[in-house]
C-alpha positions in Angstrom: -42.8 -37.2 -203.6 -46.8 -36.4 -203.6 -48.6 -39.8 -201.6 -52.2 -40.0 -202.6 -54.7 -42.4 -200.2 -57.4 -43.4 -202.9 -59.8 -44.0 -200.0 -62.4 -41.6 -198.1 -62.0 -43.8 -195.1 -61.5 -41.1 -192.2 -60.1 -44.0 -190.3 -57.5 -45.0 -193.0 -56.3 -40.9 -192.9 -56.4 -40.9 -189.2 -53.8 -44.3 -189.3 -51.9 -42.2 -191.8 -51.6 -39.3 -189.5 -50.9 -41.5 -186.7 -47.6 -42.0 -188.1 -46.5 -38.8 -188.9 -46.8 -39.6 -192.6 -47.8 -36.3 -195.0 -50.6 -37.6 -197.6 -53.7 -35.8 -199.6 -56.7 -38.2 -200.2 -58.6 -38.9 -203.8 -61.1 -40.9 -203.3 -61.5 -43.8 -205.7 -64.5 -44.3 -208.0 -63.5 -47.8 -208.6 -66.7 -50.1 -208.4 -65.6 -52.7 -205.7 -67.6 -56.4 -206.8 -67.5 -58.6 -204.0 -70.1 -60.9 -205.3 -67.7 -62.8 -207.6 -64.9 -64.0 -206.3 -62.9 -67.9 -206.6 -60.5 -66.8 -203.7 -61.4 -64.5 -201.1 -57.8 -62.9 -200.3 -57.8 -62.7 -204.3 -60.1 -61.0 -204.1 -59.5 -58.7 -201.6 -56.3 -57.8 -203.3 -58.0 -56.9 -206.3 -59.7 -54.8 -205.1 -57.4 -52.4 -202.9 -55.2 -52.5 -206.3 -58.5 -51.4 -208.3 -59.1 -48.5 -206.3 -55.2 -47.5 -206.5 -55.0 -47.7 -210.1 -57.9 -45.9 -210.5 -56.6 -43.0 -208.8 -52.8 -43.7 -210.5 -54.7 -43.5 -213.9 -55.9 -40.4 -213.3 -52.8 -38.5 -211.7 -49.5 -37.4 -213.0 -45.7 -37.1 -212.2 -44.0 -38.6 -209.4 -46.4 -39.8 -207.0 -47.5 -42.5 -204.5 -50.8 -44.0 -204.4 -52.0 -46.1 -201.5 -54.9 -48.5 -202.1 -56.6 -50.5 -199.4 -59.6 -52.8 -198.7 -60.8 -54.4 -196.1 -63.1 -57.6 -195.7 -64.9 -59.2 -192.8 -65.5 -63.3 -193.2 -66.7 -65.8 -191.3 -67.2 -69.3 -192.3 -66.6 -68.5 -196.0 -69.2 -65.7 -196.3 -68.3 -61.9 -197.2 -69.6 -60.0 -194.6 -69.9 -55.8 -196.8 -71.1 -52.8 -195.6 -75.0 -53.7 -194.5 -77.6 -52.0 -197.0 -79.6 -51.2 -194.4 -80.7 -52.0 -190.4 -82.3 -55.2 -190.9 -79.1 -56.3 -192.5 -76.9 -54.8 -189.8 -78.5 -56.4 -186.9 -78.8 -60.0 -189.0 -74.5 -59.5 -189.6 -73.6 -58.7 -185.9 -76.1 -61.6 -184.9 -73.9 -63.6 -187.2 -70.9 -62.5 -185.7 -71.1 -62.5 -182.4 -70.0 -65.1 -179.6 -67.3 -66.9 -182.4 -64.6 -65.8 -184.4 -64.1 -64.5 -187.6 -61.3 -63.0 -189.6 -60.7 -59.9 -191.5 -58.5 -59.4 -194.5 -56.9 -55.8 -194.9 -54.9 -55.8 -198.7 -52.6 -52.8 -199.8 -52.1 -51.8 -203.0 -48.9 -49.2 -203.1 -48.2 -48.0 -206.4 -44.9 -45.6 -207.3 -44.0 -43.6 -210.1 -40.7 -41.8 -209.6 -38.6 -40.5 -212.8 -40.6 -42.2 -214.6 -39.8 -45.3 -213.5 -43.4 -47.7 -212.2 -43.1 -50.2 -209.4 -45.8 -51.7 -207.2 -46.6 -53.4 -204.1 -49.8 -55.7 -202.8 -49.7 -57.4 -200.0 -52.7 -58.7 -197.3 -52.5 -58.7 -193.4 -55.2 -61.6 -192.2 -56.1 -60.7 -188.5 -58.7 -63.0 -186.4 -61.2 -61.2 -184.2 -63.3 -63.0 -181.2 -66.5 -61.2 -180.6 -68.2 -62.2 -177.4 -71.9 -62.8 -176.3 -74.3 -59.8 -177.4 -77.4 -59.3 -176.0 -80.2 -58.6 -178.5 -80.8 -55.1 -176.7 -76.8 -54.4 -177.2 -77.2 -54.7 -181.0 -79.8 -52.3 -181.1 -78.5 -49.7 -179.2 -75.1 -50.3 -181.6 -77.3 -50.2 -184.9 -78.9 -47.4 -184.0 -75.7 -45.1 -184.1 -74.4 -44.1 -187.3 -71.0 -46.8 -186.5 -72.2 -49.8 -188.5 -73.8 -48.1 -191.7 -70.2 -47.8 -194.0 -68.3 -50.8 -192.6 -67.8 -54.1 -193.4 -69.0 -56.7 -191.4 -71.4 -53.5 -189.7 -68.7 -52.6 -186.6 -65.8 -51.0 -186.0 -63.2 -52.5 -183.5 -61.7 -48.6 -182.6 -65.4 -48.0 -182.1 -67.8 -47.9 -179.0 -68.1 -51.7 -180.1 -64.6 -52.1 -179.1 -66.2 -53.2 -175.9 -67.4 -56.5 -177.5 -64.2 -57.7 -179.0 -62.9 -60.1 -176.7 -59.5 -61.3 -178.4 -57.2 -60.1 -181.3 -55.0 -62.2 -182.8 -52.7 -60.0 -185.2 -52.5 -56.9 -186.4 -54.7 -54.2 -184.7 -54.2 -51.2 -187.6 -55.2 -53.7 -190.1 -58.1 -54.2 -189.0 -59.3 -51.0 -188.4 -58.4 -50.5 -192.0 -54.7 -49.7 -193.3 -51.8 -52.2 -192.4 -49.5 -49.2 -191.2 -46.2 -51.6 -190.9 -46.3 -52.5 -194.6 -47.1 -48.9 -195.1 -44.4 -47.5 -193.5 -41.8 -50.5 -194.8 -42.4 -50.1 -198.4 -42.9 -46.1 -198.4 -39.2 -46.1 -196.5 -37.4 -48.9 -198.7 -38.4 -46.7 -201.2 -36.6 -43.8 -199.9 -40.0 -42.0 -199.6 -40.0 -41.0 -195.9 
Protein backbone atom coordinates (compact mmCIF):
# COMPACT_ATOMS: atom_id res chain seq x y z
CA UNK A 1 0.00 0.00 0.00
CA UNK A 2 1.52 3.37 -1.57
CA UNK A 3 1.04 6.41 1.61
CA UNK A 4 1.12 9.75 0.01
CA UNK A 5 1.78 13.04 2.57
CA UNK A 6 -0.12 15.80 0.45
CA UNK A 7 2.04 18.39 2.37
CA UNK A 8 5.64 19.97 1.52
CA UNK A 9 6.04 20.47 5.19
CA UNK A 10 9.74 19.08 5.85
CA UNK A 11 8.70 18.94 9.43
CA UNK A 12 5.52 16.77 8.70
CA UNK A 13 8.12 14.17 6.49
CA UNK A 14 10.69 14.31 9.26
CA UNK A 15 7.56 13.21 11.96
CA UNK A 16 6.85 10.54 9.34
CA UNK A 17 10.32 9.25 9.30
CA UNK A 18 10.54 9.52 12.91
CA UNK A 19 8.41 6.60 13.15
CA UNK A 20 9.83 4.43 10.84
CA UNK A 21 6.77 4.89 8.51
CA UNK A 22 7.67 4.49 4.42
CA UNK A 23 5.83 7.55 2.56
CA UNK A 24 6.43 9.67 -0.80
CA UNK A 25 5.09 13.31 -0.60
CA UNK A 26 2.69 15.26 -3.28
CA UNK A 27 2.26 18.33 -2.39
CA UNK A 28 -1.20 19.76 -2.44
CA UNK A 29 -2.36 22.63 -4.61
CA UNK A 30 -5.49 22.97 -2.61
CA UNK A 31 -6.12 26.80 -1.87
CA UNK A 32 -6.32 26.82 2.04
CA UNK A 33 -9.07 30.01 2.92
CA UNK A 34 -8.73 30.81 6.42
CA UNK A 35 -10.55 34.00 6.19
CA UNK A 36 -14.06 32.41 6.26
CA UNK A 37 -14.70 30.33 8.82
CA UNK A 38 -18.10 29.89 11.46
CA UNK A 39 -16.01 27.35 13.61
CA UNK A 40 -12.44 27.43 13.84
CA UNK A 41 -11.68 23.44 14.37
CA UNK A 42 -14.26 23.29 11.32
CA UNK A 43 -12.35 24.80 9.82
CA UNK A 44 -9.22 23.47 10.35
CA UNK A 45 -10.58 20.13 9.49
CA UNK A 46 -11.58 21.24 6.17
CA UNK A 47 -8.87 22.14 5.28
CA UNK A 48 -6.30 19.16 6.09
CA UNK A 49 -9.26 17.04 4.25
CA UNK A 50 -8.95 19.61 1.20
CA UNK A 51 -5.50 19.18 0.72
CA UNK A 52 -5.91 15.20 1.00
CA UNK A 53 -8.54 14.96 -1.48
CA UNK A 54 -6.80 17.02 -3.68
CA UNK A 55 -4.04 14.81 -3.92
CA UNK A 56 -6.67 11.46 -3.71
CA UNK A 57 -8.34 13.10 -6.81
CA UNK A 58 -5.44 13.03 -8.67
CA UNK A 59 -3.88 9.53 -7.82
CA UNK A 60 -4.78 6.04 -8.61
CA UNK A 61 -4.97 2.42 -7.13
CA UNK A 62 -4.60 1.49 -3.68
CA UNK A 63 -3.17 4.15 -1.78
CA UNK A 64 -3.10 6.27 1.36
CA UNK A 65 -3.19 9.91 1.46
CA UNK A 66 -2.40 11.88 4.64
CA UNK A 67 -3.72 15.43 4.86
CA UNK A 68 -2.80 17.83 7.70
CA UNK A 69 -3.22 21.45 8.78
CA UNK A 70 -2.23 23.30 11.42
CA UNK A 71 -3.56 26.54 13.04
CA UNK A 72 -2.25 28.98 15.76
CA UNK A 73 -5.22 30.93 17.76
CA UNK A 74 -5.32 33.09 20.44
CA UNK A 75 -8.32 34.78 21.76
CA UNK A 76 -10.37 33.83 18.70
CA UNK A 77 -8.02 35.18 16.00
CA UNK A 78 -6.20 32.96 13.22
CA UNK A 79 -2.79 33.56 13.61
CA UNK A 80 -1.37 32.15 9.30
CA UNK A 81 1.85 32.26 7.98
CA UNK A 82 2.95 36.23 8.35
CA UNK A 83 3.10 37.95 4.76
CA UNK A 84 5.94 39.55 5.63
CA UNK A 85 8.36 40.96 8.72
CA UNK A 86 6.18 43.70 9.92
CA UNK A 87 3.53 41.00 10.28
CA UNK A 88 5.87 38.50 11.96
CA UNK A 89 7.10 40.68 14.69
CA UNK A 90 3.31 42.17 15.26
CA UNK A 91 2.13 38.06 15.65
CA UNK A 92 5.00 36.98 18.11
CA UNK A 93 4.36 40.45 19.98
CA UNK A 94 0.80 39.10 20.19
CA UNK A 95 1.75 35.93 21.37
CA UNK A 96 4.02 36.17 23.73
CA UNK A 97 3.95 36.22 27.73
CA UNK A 98 0.07 34.23 27.46
CA UNK A 99 -1.17 31.26 26.06
CA UNK A 100 -2.60 30.27 22.98
CA UNK A 101 -3.61 27.07 21.44
CA UNK A 102 -2.93 25.29 18.23
CA UNK A 103 -5.22 23.03 16.29
CA UNK A 104 -3.33 20.11 14.21
CA UNK A 105 -6.46 18.17 11.96
CA UNK A 106 -5.73 14.94 9.92
CA UNK A 107 -7.34 14.02 7.02
CA UNK A 108 -6.44 10.09 6.24
CA UNK A 109 -7.95 8.90 3.21
CA UNK A 110 -7.73 4.94 1.97
CA UNK A 111 -8.55 3.23 -1.09
CA UNK A 112 -7.79 -0.46 -0.91
CA UNK A 113 -9.56 -2.94 -3.57
CA UNK A 114 -11.47 -0.54 -4.40
CA UNK A 115 -13.06 -0.11 -1.35
CA UNK A 116 -12.94 4.13 0.07
CA UNK A 117 -12.86 4.92 3.79
CA UNK A 118 -11.71 8.05 5.55
CA UNK A 119 -10.54 9.49 8.67
CA UNK A 120 -10.51 13.32 10.25
CA UNK A 121 -9.71 13.97 13.38
CA UNK A 122 -8.03 17.27 15.37
CA UNK A 123 -5.46 17.23 18.23
CA UNK A 124 -5.96 20.78 20.22
CA UNK A 125 -2.60 21.41 22.21
CA UNK A 126 -2.09 24.70 24.47
CA UNK A 127 1.29 26.41 24.28
CA UNK A 128 2.62 29.14 27.04
CA UNK A 129 5.03 31.47 25.43
CA UNK A 130 6.95 33.53 28.02
CA UNK A 131 8.24 37.18 28.18
CA UNK A 132 10.16 38.26 24.90
CA UNK A 133 12.25 41.08 24.77
CA UNK A 134 11.78 43.24 21.75
CA UNK A 135 15.52 42.59 20.75
CA UNK A 136 14.66 38.64 20.99
CA UNK A 137 11.97 38.96 18.24
CA UNK A 138 14.22 40.57 16.04
CA UNK A 139 16.94 38.45 16.14
CA UNK A 140 14.02 35.45 15.65
CA UNK A 141 12.50 37.38 12.60
CA UNK A 142 15.35 37.82 11.07
CA UNK A 143 16.08 34.03 10.41
CA UNK A 144 14.35 32.35 7.80
CA UNK A 145 12.13 30.20 10.94
CA UNK A 146 8.95 32.37 11.06
CA UNK A 147 8.39 33.16 7.17
CA UNK A 148 6.18 29.58 6.31
CA UNK A 149 4.53 28.96 9.67
CA UNK A 150 1.63 29.66 11.31
CA UNK A 151 1.50 31.84 14.05
CA UNK A 152 5.43 32.93 12.74
CA UNK A 153 7.49 30.21 15.15
CA UNK A 154 8.27 26.92 15.38
CA UNK A 155 8.21 25.09 18.82
CA UNK A 156 11.15 22.31 17.46
CA UNK A 157 12.83 25.57 16.50
CA UNK A 158 15.64 27.87 18.09
CA UNK A 159 12.32 29.48 19.50
CA UNK A 160 11.78 26.40 21.44
CA UNK A 161 13.61 28.39 24.06
CA UNK A 162 10.64 30.68 24.55
CA UNK A 163 7.92 28.07 25.08
CA UNK A 164 7.49 27.86 28.60
CA UNK A 165 4.69 25.09 29.03
CA UNK A 166 2.91 22.39 26.77
CA UNK A 167 -0.10 21.15 27.60
CA UNK A 168 -0.75 18.08 25.10
CA UNK A 169 0.48 16.71 22.36
CA UNK A 170 4.14 17.81 21.29
CA UNK A 171 4.02 16.14 17.43
CA UNK A 172 0.92 17.96 16.86
CA UNK A 173 2.09 20.87 17.19
CA UNK A 174 4.97 20.80 15.31
CA UNK A 175 2.63 19.64 12.61
CA UNK A 176 1.38 15.94 12.21
CA UNK A 177 -0.48 14.20 15.16
CA UNK A 178 1.85 10.97 14.82
CA UNK A 179 -0.46 8.79 17.43
CA UNK A 180 -3.56 9.15 15.26
CA UNK A 181 -1.23 8.51 12.34
CA UNK A 182 0.10 5.50 13.42
CA UNK A 183 -3.47 4.19 15.07
CA UNK A 184 -5.50 4.54 11.98
CA UNK A 185 -2.62 3.48 9.33
CA UNK A 186 -2.25 0.09 11.76
CA UNK A 187 -6.16 -0.57 12.37
CA UNK A 188 -6.08 -0.55 8.91
CA UNK A 189 -3.60 -3.26 8.49
CA UNK A 190 -1.29 -0.76 6.71
CA UNK A 191 1.83 -1.04 8.83
Amino acid sequence: MKIILASKSPRRAAILELANIEFEVLASNYEENIKEYSNIQEKSIELAYGKALDIFNNTQGDRTIIGADTIVVKDNKIYGKPQDRSDAIKMLKELENDFHTIYTSLAILIEEHGIYKEYKEISKTLIKVGKITEEEILNYIDTEEPYDKAGAYAIQSSFSKFIKKIDGNYMSAVGLPIDKVYRILKENEIL
